[in-house]
N, C-alpha and C positions, 0 to 999 in steps of 0.2 A: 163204865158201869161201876166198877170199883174206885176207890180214893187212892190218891194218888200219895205215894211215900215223900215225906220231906226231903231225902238226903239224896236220893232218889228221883228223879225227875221222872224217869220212864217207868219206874216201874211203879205196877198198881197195887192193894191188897182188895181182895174181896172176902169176906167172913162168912161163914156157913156151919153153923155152929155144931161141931165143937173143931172146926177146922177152919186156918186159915189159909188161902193161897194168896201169893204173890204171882205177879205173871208181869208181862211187857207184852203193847200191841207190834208187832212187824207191820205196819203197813204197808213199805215198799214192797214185802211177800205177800202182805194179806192173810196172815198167822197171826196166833195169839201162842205166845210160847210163856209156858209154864216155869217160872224161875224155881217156885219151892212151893212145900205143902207142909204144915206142921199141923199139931195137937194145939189149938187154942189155950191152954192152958201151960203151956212153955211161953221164953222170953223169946222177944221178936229176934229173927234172923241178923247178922252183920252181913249186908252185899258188900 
């Protein structure tokens, strides 16, 4: 659903304005685990 980060291979962003999340799918769980959530208008996270 989301695009996937360069540096990042797993993990995704998806934007929702005025918030972005970052997540990774678990598939071997079957989970979608939420890595971060910021203010769209700050610099992107360092994983």
């Amino acid at each position: 659903m989301g695009g996937v980060i360069r540096k990042r291979a797993r993990v995704r962003k998806l934007t929702h304005s005025p918030v972005v999340v970052y997540y990774q799918i678990r598939e071997d769980k079957h989970v979608v685990e939420i890595v971060h959530i910021r203010h769209a208008s700050r610099k992107a996270p360092r994983f």
